[in-house]
N, C-alpha and C positions, 0 to 999 in steps of 0.2 A: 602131356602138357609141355607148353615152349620155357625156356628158362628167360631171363627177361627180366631189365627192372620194373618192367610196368606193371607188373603181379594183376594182370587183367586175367579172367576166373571165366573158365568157356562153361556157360551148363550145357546141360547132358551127359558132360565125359564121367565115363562110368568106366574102373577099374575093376577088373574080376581080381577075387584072392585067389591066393596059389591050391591049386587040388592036392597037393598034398604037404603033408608035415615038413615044416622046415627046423632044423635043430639049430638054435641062437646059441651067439658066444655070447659066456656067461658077463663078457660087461658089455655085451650088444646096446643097451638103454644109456651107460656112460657115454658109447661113440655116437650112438644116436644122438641125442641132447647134442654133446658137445659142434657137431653138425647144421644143428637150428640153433643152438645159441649164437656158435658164429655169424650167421647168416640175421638171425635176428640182428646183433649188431652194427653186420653193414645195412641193413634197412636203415635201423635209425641215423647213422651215418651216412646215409645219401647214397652209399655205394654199392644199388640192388641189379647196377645195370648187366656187373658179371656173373650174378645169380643164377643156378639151373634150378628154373623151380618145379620143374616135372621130381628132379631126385629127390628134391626137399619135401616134395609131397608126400613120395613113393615110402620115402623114412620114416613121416609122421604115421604114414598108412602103414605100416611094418610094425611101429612099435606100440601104437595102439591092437595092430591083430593081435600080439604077443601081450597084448594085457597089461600094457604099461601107461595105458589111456589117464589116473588117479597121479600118476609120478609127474606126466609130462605137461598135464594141467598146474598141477602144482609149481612146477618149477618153470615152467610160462608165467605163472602170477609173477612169483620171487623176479623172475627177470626183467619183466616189464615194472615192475614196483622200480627196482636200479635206474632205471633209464628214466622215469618218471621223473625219482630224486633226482638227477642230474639236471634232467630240465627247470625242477621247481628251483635249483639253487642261480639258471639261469633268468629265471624269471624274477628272484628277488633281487637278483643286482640288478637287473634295470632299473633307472634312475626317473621319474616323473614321467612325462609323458610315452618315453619308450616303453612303459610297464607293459601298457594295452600292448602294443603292438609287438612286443616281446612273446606275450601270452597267446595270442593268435599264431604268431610264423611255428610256436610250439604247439600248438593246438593241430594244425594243419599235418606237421611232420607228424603228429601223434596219429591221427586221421588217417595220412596215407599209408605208418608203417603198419596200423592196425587193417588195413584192405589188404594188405599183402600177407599178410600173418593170417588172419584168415581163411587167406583159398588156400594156405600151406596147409592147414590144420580141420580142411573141409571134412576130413571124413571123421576125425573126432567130433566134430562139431555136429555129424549128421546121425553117428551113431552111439558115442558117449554121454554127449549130453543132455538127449533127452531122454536116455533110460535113465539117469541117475540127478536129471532135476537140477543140473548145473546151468551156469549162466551164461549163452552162446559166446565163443569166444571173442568177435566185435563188440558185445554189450559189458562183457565183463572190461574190455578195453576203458569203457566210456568211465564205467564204475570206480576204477583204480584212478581215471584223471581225474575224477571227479572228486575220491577221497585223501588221493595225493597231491592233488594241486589246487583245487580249485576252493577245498576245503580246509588246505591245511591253513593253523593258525595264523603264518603271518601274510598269507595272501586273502583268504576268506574277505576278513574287511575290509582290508585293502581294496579288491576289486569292488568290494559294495562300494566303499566312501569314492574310490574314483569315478566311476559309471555317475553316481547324486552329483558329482561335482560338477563334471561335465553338463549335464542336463542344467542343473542351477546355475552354469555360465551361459548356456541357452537362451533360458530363458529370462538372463539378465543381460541381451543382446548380443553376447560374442557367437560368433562362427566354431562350429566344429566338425570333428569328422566322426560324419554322420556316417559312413560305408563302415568307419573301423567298431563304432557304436551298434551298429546293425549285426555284424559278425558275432560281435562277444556277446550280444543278448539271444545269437541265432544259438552259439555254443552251451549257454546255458540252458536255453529250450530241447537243443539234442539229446544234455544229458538227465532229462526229465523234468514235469512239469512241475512238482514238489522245488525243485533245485532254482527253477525261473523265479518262483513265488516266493521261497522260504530265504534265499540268497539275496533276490532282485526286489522283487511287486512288491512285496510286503513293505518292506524301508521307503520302496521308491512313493508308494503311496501314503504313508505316514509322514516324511519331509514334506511332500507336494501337499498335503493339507496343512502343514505349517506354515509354508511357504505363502498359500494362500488365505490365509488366516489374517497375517501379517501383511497380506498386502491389500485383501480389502478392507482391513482395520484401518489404513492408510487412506486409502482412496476416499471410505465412504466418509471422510472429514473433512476433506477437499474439495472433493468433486460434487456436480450436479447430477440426477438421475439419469440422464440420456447418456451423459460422458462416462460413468461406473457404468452404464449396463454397455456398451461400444466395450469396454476394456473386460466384462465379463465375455462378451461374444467373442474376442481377439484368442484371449487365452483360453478358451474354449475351441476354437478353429485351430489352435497351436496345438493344443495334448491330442487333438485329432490326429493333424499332419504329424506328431511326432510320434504316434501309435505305426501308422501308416510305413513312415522311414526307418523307422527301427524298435520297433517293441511288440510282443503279441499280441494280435489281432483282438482276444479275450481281455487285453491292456482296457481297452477303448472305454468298457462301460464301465470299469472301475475308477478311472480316471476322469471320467467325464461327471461320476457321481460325487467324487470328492469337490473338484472346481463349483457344480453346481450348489452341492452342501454348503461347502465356504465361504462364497462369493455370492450368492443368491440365497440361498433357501435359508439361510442366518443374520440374514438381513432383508427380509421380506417385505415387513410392515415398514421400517425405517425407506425403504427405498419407493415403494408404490405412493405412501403416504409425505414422502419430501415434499415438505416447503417449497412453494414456487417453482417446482422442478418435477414434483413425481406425477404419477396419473392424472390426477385431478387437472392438472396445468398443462402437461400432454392433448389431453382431453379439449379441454378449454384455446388451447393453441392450433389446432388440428394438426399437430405432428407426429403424421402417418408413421415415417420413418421410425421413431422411437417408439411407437405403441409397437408397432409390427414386430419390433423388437423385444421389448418385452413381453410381448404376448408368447412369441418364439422360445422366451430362456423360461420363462416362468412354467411353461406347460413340460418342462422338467421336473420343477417343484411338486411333493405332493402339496394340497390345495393352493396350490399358486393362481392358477385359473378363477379356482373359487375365489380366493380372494380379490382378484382385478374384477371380476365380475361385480362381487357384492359392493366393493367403494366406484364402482360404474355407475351402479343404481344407486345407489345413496346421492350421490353427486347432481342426476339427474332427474331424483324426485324432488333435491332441494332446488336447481337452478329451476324445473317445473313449476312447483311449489312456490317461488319468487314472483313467477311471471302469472301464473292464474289470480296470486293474490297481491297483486299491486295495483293499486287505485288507478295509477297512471294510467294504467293498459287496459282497462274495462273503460276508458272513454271512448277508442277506437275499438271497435268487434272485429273489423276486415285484419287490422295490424295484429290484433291481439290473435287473429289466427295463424296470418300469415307467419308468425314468432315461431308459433308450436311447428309450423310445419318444415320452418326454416331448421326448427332444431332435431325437428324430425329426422327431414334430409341429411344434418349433418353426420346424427349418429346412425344411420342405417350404413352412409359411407364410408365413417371408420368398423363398424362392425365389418361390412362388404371386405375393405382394402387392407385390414391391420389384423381382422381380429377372425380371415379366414371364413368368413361367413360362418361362424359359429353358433350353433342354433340357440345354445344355448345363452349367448350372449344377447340374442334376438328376443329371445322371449323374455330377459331379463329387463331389457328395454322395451318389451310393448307392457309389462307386468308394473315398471315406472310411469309409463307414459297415464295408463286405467286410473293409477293408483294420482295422479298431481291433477289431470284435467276433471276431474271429477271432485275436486277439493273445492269447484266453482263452480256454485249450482246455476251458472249463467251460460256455460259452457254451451249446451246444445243450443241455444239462440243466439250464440256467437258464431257459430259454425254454419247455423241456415243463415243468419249474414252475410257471410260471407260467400257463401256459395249464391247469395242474390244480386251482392255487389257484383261474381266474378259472370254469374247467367245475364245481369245487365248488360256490361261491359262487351263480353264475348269476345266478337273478332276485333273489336277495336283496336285491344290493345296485343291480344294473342292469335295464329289462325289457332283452326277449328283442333288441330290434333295437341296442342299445347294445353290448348281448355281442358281437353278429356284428359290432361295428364294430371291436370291441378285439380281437377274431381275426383280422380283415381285415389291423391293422396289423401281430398278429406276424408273419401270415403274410409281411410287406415284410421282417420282421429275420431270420426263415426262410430266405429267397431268399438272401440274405447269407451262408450256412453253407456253412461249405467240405465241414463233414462232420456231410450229413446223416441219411447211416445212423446215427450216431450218437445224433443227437436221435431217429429211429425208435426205439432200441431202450428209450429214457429212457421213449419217450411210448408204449409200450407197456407196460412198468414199472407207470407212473402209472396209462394205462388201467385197467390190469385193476384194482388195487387200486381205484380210483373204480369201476366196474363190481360186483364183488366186495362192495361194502362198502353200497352202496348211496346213493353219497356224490354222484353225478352230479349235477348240479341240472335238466340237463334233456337227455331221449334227442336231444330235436330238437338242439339246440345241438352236442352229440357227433355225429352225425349231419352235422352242417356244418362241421364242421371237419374230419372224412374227406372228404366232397367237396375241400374246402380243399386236401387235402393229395395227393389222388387226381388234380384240375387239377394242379397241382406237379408232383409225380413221377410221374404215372401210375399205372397199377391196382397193379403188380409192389409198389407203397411199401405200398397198404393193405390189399392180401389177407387177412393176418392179423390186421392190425384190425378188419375187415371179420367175421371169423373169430367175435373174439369175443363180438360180437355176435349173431350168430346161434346161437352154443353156448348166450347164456343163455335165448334165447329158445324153444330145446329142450328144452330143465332146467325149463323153466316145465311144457309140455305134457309132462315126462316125470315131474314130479311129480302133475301130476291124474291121471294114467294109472295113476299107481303107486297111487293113493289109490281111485281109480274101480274096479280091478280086487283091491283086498285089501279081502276081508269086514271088516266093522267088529267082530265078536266078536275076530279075531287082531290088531286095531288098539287096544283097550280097555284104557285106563288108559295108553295107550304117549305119548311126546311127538311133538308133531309136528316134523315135520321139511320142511327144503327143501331139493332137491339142487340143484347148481349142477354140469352136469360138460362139464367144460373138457378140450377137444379137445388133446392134445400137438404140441404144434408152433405151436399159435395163438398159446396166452401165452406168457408169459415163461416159461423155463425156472426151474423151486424144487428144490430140494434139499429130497428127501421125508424128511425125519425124522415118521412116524406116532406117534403117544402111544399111550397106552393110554387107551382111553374110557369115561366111569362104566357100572358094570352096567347103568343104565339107562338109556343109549343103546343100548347094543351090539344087543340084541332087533331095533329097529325099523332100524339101520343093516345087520343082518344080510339082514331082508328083502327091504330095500330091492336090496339088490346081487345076492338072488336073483332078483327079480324085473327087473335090468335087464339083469344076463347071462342071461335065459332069451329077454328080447325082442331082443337086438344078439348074434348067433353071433360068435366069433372076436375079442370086445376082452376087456381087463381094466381094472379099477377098484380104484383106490388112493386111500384116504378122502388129503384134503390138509389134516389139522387148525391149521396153521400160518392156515390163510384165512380160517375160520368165524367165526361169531358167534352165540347164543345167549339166548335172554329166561328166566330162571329168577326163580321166585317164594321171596324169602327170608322168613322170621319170626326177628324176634332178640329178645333176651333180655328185652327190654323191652318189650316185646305189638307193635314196632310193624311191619309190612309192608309191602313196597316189590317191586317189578321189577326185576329187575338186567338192565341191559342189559348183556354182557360176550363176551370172544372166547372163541373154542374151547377155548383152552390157560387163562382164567379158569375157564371153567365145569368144566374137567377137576379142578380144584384145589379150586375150592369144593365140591365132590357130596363131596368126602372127608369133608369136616366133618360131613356128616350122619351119619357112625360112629363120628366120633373127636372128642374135645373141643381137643388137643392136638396140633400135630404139626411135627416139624422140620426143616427145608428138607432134609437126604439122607433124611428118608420120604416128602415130596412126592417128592419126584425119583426113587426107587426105584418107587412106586404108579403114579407119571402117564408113565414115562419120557419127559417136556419134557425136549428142549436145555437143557444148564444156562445159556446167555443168555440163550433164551429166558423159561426158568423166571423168572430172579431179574429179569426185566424185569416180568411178568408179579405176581410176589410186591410187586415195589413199588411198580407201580398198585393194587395192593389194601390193602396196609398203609403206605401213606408218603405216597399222593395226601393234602394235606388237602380235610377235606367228604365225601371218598369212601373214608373207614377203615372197609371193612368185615371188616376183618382189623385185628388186634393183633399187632406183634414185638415179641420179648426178646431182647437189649437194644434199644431203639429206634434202632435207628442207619442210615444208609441201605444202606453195603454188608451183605453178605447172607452168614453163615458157612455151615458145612455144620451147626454143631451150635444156628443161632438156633430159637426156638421161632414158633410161629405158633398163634392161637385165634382163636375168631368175638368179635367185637367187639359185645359185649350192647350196648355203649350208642347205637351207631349209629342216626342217624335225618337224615331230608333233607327238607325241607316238598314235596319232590317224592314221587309214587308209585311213575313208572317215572324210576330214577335208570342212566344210561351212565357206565360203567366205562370210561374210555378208558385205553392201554396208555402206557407211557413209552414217550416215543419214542426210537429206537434209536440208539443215536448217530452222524452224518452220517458217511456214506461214507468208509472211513478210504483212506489213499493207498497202503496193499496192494489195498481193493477196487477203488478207483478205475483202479488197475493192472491189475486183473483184469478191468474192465467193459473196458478200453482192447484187452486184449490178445484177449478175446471179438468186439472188434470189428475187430482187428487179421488173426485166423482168416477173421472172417464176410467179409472181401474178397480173400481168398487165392483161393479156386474164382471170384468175380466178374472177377477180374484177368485172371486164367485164360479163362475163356468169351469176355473181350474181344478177348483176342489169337487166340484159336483161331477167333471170331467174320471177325477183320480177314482173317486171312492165309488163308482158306479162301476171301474172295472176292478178295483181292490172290495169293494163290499164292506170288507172291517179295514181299520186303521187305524193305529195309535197315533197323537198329538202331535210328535216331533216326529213318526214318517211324513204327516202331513204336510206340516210347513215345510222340509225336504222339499217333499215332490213339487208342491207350489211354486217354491223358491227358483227348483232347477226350471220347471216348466213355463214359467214368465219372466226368467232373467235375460236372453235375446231383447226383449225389450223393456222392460222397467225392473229392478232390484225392488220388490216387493216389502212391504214395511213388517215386521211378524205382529203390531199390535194390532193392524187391520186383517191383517189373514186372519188370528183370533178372535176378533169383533165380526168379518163374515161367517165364519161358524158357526159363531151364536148364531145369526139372522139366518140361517141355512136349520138351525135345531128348530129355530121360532116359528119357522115357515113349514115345520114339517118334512124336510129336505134330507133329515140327517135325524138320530137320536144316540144319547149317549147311552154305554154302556153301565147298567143297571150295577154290576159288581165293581169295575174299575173304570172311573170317571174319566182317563185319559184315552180309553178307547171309543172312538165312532161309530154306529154300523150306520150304511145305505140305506132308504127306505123306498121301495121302487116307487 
């Protein structure tokens, strides 16, 4: 080995011992020692650079062969203890800040003299020490700063209370030195992890939750929810960075756990639940920004999430809850949907953008959404409203791919329906009338909303919507048919006509009240029904003038001419006129036999609409006697040609019909209930009472929530009919009976 201050340590160099006996002078171990004490001293003294450290090795190698390995260890300790003391009394007179930096330039000289001492003392080290269980001599190095300086009494605290200080000016915005704070927590970590923790972590994280104790005590009295939780994310981003610059990596989650303890999870309920400031207002405000945030710090918290979630839903069954049950909003069905869907949208986009598309938040919100729109049993005829006004409408007001977006959404407030036979029978209703009238805006659009709904409930839901579409598109080819095969001499002078004929059982069920039709329809309607029962053996055909509509060409008194676009039950009313000058609502009504609602609905679109007075009443009034009179109104004129006669509309569902559409649909699940159970217990055979209602329940909830006192009352009629019998020993059991 070179001699050398650098005490750089070559491996591999292997020294043989001597082959034979060498006879020591009996104070060989005093000149020895005395030899490496010297030498040890110019280490610590900076002055290793005249050093031969091949001899110094050669020595320590000599007087460990000779068995002095127990003395030289020993008085290694005793030495380096001296040197240590020396240093510690330089480290206590350092005066405030030079303390650290005092402790370090001693830390390092300790450092380097300990690398040099070391390779001097290699072969003790490789063959003393670990037969005899001693502590390698760089470790034992660490051990002695460690119990000599860093622990003695009046540094120990010292270095704690300096290191807390510094950090506590940090974090009370001064500047410090981060490189010299980094060192001295590197040198505690050297000299083991116990010493980092038990010296350092431990205090440092006992202050730092006082620290923040004390300051979101502070804050949460001042501050609004968004501005505490900004100041909880800062100081949370800060014990990062400052884990990062100078503390152990192992620092991070401790530290992070206390800030969140203090500052969040100890004020959880106060903070989510703030006045005009916490979630609720977040929520209500749509500020992304802040939820996104406390979505972020909370999901620290144990049930942090739970909690944001549950006052999510709470919040959104009540603003729900507000909106299905306020008078106001049941006057419009289109607005009253378009609310739901607007608030739809709003929360699926803070779920999507704040809250991480979180499923669980999602389904917390579809679980609110079931649980408010079904608190209004109006609900599914609000939503076929709507979906009639938006199939009206169509490209009018949207193209075609915007419509399919806003059918996409009802279809999510659909899913929601507890009772969607219900909405079937509305949106069948609607159907036919938009069908019928020719009000559709577009087949494709109707068309994708039966897929829609066909995905949903499966085929059984849209059979007969299905139905009626193809009924008209029969009525189309059974009118050219009718037209293609009647000679045009028995067609001459006659009006045209269009049939439309509607299969029973597809649409909705009418109440046929038939009128009496002008003479000159009857001819061509005559034909026409000859002609369709001669090609269909074994149906009948029942004109439905309640549905029609009709283009007639008027001339009034005043040269001028126009197209009346009008319904079945107008055009039955005006052909009178052409005989009569005068005439008064019980001679309509005798002539045309219209329903007298119908009639006098009919009389006051034509004489009370203004712009569209093509009738005059005596006295002007809007109710309608038996004895008012009615004339053609000569003065009429419209800068239009062809002018639409639209009907008063009828007045909204009164709450006798309302009762009757309920109780219709009340029946219509009576034989379904039935089929369910007769379904279950043909392939279960036996079954107790409450698997039943189960299976039932689960099995017809897709479309109606099933009542149990009716499930029970078809049992009985399923026992009464032979279908079922109960068990002879325990009356809650059923068996099958094939």
């Amino acid at each position: 080995m070179n001699g050398g201050g650098g005490g750089q340590k070559k491996r591999g160099t292997r020294i043989e011992p001597f082959r034979h006996r060498v006879e020591t002078d009996p104070k060989f171990f005093d000149k020895s020692w005395r030899k490496l004490h010297d030498a040890i001293r110019e280490i610590y003294n900076h002055n290793a650079s005249g050093l031969s450290f091949e001899e110094l090795y050669r020595t320590a190698y000599n007087m460990v062969l000779n068995k002095f390995a127990p003395q030289l260890y020993e008085k290694l300790t005793e030495n380096m203890k001296e040197h240590l003391e020396d240093m510690r009394t330089c480290i206590d007179a350092a005066q405030g800040g030079l303390f650290l930096e005092e402790l370090q330039r001693k830390w390092n000289d300790h450092n380097k003299a300990l690398t040099m001492i070391r390779d001097i003392l290699m072969y003790m080290d490789r063959t003393y020490i670990p037969t005899n269980k001693k502590t390698p001599v760089f470790d034992h190095g660490l051990e002695l700063w460690r119990d000599t300086i860093v622990r003695s009494p009046t540094i120990q605290r010292r270095l704690s209370d300096t290191l807390l200080e510094l950090i506590h000016s940090e974090r009370t915005g001064d500047v410090i030195n981060r490189g010299l704070m980094r060192t001295t927590t590197k040198m505690l970590m050297d000299l083991g992890l116990s010493v980092y923790q038990d010296d350092f972590e431990r205090p440092f994280l006992e202050v730092s939750a006082s620290f923040y104790s004390g300051e979101s005590q502070q804050f949460i009295e001042c501050c609004a929810c968004g501005e505490y939780l900004k100041q909880a994310e800062r100081r949370l981003s800060e014990e990062s960075e400052r884990v990062s610059q100078y503390l152990d990596v192992k620092t991070h989650e401790k530290i992070t756990a206390v800030v969140v303890n203090e500052m969040l999870a100890n004020h959880m309920q106060r903070l989510i639940l703030m006045e005009n400031s916490g979630l609720v207002n977040m929520l209500v405000e749509d500020r992304y920004e802040d939820l996104t945030r406390m979505y972020t710090l909370f999901n620290h918290v144990p049930d942090g999430l739970t909690t944001i979630r549950s006052v999510m839903a709470s919040h959104i069954k009540d603003t729900g809850k507000s909106l299905v049950t306020d008078p106001e909003r049941l006057k419009d069905p289109v607005d009253f949907v378009q609310r739901l869907l607007n608030m739809k949208d709003k929360y699926d986009n803070i779920i999507n953008v704040s809250f991480s598309n979180d499923k669980s938040f999602l389904n917390a919100l579809n679980s609110s959404f079931e649980h408010f729109i079904n608190l209004n049993n109006r609900s599914p005829e609000f939503i076929s409203l709507f979906v009639d006004d938006k199939l009206r409408k169509g490209v009018k007001e949207a193209n075609e791919e915007d419509l399919e977006t806003v059918l996409d959404k009802v279809m999510m407030l659909f899913r929601y329906l507890q009772e969607k036979d219900l909405f079937e029978k509305y949106y069948k209703q609607h159907l036919a009338k938009r069908l019928l009238s020719g009000k559709n805006a577009s087949d494709d659009s109707e068309r994708s909303m039966l897929v829609k709904l066909k995905t949903e409930c499966g085929y059984q839901f849209t059979s007969k919507l299905e139905g009626m579409f193809n009924d008209l598109k029969t009525s189309e080819d059974t009118t050219q048919g009718f037209y293609a095969s009647t000679s045009s001499e028995l067609l001459a002078d006659a009006p045209t006509i269009s049939v439309q004929i509607l299969t029973t059982g597809s649409w909705p069920t009418q109440t046929c009240n038939t009128c009496n039709l002008p003479p000159e329809i009857v001819p061509i309607s005559e034909k026409f029904r000859a002609y369709y029962l001669g090609t269909h053996n074994g149906r009948r055909l029942t004109w439905q003038t309640n549905m029609g509509h009709a283009d007639i060409k008027a001339t009034f008194g005043n040269g001028s001419k126009h197209e009346l676009n009008v319904s079945t039950y107008q055009m039955c009313v005006l052909m009178l006129f052409n005989s009569s000058d005068v005439l008064t609502y019980r001679e309509i009504e005798q002539s045309t036999a219209i329903p007298a609602t119908d009639l006098k609905r009919c009389l006051q679109s034509l004489a009370l609409v203004k712009g569209k007075q093509v009738l005059r009443k005596e006295p002007m009034s809007r109710d309608i006697a038996d004895d008012d009179s009615f004339f053609v109104n000569d003065k009429f004129t419209s800068k239009l040609f062809k002018v639409k006669i639209g009907t008063v509309a009828a007045q909204k569902e009164t709450d006798p019909e309302k009762l009757e559409t309920r109780q219709r649909v009340e029946e219509d699940r009576k034989p379904q209930i039935e089929a369910a159970i007769v379904r279950i217990m043909k392939s279960r055979r036996v079954l107790d009472h409450n698997s039943i209602m189960m299976e039932v329940t689960k099995q017809l909830q897709p479309r109606f929530m099933p009542n149990p006192v009716v499930i029970k009352k078809r049992i009985e009629s399923l026992i009464e009919r032979e279908f079922l019998e109960r068990d002879k020993t325990d009356r809650k059991m059923y068996r099958y009976l094939a």
